[in-house]
Every structure is written in structure tokens, then in C-alpha cells.
N, C-alpha and C positions, 0 to 999 in steps of 0.2 A: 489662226489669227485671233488675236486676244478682241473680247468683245469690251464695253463698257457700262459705268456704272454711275446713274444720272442720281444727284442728291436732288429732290422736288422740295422746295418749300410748298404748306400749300393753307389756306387763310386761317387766324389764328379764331375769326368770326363771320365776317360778310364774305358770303362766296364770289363779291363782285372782287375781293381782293388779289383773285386768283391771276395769275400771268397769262396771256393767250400763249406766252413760251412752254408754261408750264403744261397745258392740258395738250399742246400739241405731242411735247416727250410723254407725259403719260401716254396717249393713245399709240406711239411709235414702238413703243416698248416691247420687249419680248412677257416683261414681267413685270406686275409692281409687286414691291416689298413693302408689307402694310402692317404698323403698329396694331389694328385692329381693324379687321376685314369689314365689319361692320359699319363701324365709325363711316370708313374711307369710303365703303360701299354708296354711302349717300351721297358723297361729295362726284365719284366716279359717274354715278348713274344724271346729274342732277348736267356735267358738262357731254353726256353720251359716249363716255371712256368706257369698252369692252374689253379692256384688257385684262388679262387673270390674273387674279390676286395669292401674294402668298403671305401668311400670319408671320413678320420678324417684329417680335417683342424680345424685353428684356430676360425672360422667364427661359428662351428659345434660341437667343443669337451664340451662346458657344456652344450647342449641340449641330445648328447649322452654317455655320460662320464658313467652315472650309469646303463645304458642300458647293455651295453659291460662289465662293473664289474657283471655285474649280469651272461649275459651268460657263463663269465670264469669262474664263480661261481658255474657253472650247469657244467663245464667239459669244455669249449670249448678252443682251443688253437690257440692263435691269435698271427700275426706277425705282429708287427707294423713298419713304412717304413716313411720314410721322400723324397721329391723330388730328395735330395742330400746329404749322407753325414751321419752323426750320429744323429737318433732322439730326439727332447731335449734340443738340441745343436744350440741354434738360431732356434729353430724348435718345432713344436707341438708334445709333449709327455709326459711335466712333470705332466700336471694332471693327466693323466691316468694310469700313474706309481706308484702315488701318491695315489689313489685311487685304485689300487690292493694291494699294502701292506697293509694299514690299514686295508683291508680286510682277507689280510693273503694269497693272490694269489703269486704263487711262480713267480718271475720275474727274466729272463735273458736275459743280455746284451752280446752281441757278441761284441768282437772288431774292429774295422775293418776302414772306410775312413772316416776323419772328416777334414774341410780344415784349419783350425790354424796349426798343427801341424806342415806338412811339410813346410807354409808359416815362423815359428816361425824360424823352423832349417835353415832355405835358409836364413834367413835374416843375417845370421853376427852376430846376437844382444844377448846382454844375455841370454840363457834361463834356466840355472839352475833355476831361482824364477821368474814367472810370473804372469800377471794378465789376465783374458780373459773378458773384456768388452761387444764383440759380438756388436750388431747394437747402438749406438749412439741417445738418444732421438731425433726426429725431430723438435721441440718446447718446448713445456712444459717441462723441468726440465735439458735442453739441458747446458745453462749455470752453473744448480749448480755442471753438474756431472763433465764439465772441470776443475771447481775451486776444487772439490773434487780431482780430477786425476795430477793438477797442482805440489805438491812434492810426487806423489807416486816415490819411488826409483825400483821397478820393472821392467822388461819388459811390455807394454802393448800393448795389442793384439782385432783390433778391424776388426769388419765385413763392408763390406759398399758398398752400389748401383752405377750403374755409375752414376746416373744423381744429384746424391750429393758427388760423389767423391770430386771435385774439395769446393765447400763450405766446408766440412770436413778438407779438408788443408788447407784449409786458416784460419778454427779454432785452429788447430793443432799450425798453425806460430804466430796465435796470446797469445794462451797460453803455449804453449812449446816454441816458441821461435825459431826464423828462421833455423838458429844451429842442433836443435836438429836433430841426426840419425834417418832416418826410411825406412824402406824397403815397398814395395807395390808390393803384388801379385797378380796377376790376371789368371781367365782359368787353375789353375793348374789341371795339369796332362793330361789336353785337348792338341791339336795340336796347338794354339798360347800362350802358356802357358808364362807368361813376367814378370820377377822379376826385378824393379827399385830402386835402392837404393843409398841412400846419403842424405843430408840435411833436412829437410823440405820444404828451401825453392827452393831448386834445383830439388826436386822433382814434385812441386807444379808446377814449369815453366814448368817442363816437360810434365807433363799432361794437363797443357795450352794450350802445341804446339800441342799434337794432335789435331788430325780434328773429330775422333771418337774415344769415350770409352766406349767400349764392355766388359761383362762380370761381375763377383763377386768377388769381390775386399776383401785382409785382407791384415789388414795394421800394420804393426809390428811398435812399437815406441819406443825409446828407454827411459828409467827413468830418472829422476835426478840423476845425480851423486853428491854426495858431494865436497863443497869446499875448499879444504884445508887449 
């Protein structure tokens, strides 16, 4: 009998974010599948989840990708977990998810903390129709994806590191346009949680003047608008 394979979102900061669903499938589990044992470790020990952990990161998931299908195959039921947030989701998941259907392994997603969403609703900015970008090529294809996003008319929604925040805006000012709306979230739902918004390039000073920039940044932008 084929087992199953639970996708856990789990808080992208306050651990109060967590589902009482979610820590009950953790503890049910045969297994969690943890982006980093460490991380999850704190989050596990903090709700009294004993269940054992196995390391599926990016560096790891196509050496063990068919292993794990196999044993859900034999009956086993595995939770898989990302450091922060919804698996998948800028995060290591899709091939393994991708590789229990084909298989015919029943897969369930729980709903639960992913950090675009409430970045998107904070910002002001459209969100009836968006786009979610998530991390930004660092080189290689970096320029075609902005000429690509240059007249998307949507909201766009992207992920970003501190130590490229500041290069990221100044990509933003050179192909959106000083002008354009954008909001920047940082630490939500943590205790310096800081949503900036306005321009690009009012934004762009801003993050200038700080002295330090902490944390995981999504960065809301706003579309073309058409011109009358």
C-alpha cells in the first residue's frame, strides 16, 4: 500500500504562526524531510515533535529523490519542511512532489505561512493579478529576465538577500524607472518586521542610508501601467 507525502508549510517568523494541523502531521509522520536539520530542529523541539529528521536540501534532492519515492511506495509517510515558509516555494520540493505523482503517491499540501503573500497585501500595490518572480538570476540570464519583466502590466513580486538588496534596486531604477512604486518587506512577522515604500528611487536612498541590512527581503513592484 502506497504511503503518503505531507507538504508542511511552517512560520516564515513567529512560531505562533504555526497550524495546530501542521504540528499534528509533523508528530504523525514516519519522517520529516528537513531543508536543514538544524534550522527545523528548533522549530521541532520548541512544538515537542520527536520525529526524525532527514537533511532534503538542494545540494542532495537528485541523489536521494528516488530513494524517498520508493519508500512512500512501501507505505511510508513523510513530512516534508522547508527552513521557512511553504516548500517549493523558492524552496526544495518540486522534484519530489513531481516524482510522487507520476508515481501515483497521494500528496498533501497544507496551507499555511509563505512570505509573498502578506508582503504583497502590505504593499498598497495591486494584487488582484500578479506575478511571483521569487530570487532574481545573479549572472547568467539576469539581464534577459528584466528586458522580459520590462512591460509586464502586473504586480511583481520578488525574493531577495541582503547583500544584493541594494544592486537589485538599482536594477529595478534602471529598468522600471526611477518612478516606479515599490514596496520592500523585510523579517515579517518577526520583531523588527519593516515595510518601506514609495519610489524606487526613494527607496533605493533609503537602503543606502542604512548602516546595516538584516534579514529576507520581498519586494513588491509595481507594473506598467498603460498610457493614455
Amino acid at each position: 500500500m502506497s504511503g503518503k507525502l505531507y507538504i508542511v508549510p511552517t512560520p516564515v517568523g513567529n512560531l505562533k504562526d504555526m497550524t495546530f494541523r501542521a504540528v499534528e502531521v509533523l508528530k504523525n509522520a514516519d519522517l520529516i524531510l528537513a531543508e536543514d536539520t538544524r534550522t527545523s530542529g528548533k522549530l521541532l523541539k520548541h512544538f515537542d515533535i520527536e520525529t526524525p529528521q532527514r537533511s532534503y536540501h538542494k545540494f542532495n534532492e537528485h541523489k536521494i529523490v528516488d530513494h524517498l519515492v520508493e519508500q512512500l511506495q512501501n507505505g511510508a509517510q513523510f513530512a516534508l519542511i522547508s527552513d521557512a515558509g511553504t516548500p517549493a516555494i523558492s524552496d526544495p520540493g518540486y522534484l519530489l512532489v513531481h516524482k510522487a505523482i507520476e508515481k501515483d503517491i497521494p500528496v498533501e499540501t497544507l496551507p499555511g505561512a509563505t512570505a509573498f503573500v502578506p508582503a504583497l497585501v502590505n504593499s498598497g500595490l495591486p494584487s488582484e493579478r500578479f506575478v511571483f518572480e521569487g530570487f532574481l538570476p545573479v549572472k547568467k540570464g539576469r539581464q534577459t529576465r528584466f528586458k522580459e519583466l520590462e512591460h509586464e502590466p502586473r504586480t511583481m513580486i520578488f525574493y531577495e538577500s541582503p547583500h544584493k538588496l541594494i544592486r537589485t534596486l538599482k536594477d529595478f531604477e534602471k529598468y522600471f524607472g526611477p518612478d516606479r512604486p515599490i514596496s520592500v518587506s523585510r523579517e515579517i512577522s518577526k520583531l523588527y518586521e519593516e515595510t518601506i515604500r514609495g519610489t524606487v528611487a526613494d527607496v533605493l536612498k533609503t537602503f543606502e542610508e542604512k548602516p546595516a541590512i538584516k534579514g529576507e527581503f520581498v519586494l513588491v513592484l509595481q507594473g506598467l501601467k498603460n498610457k493614455k
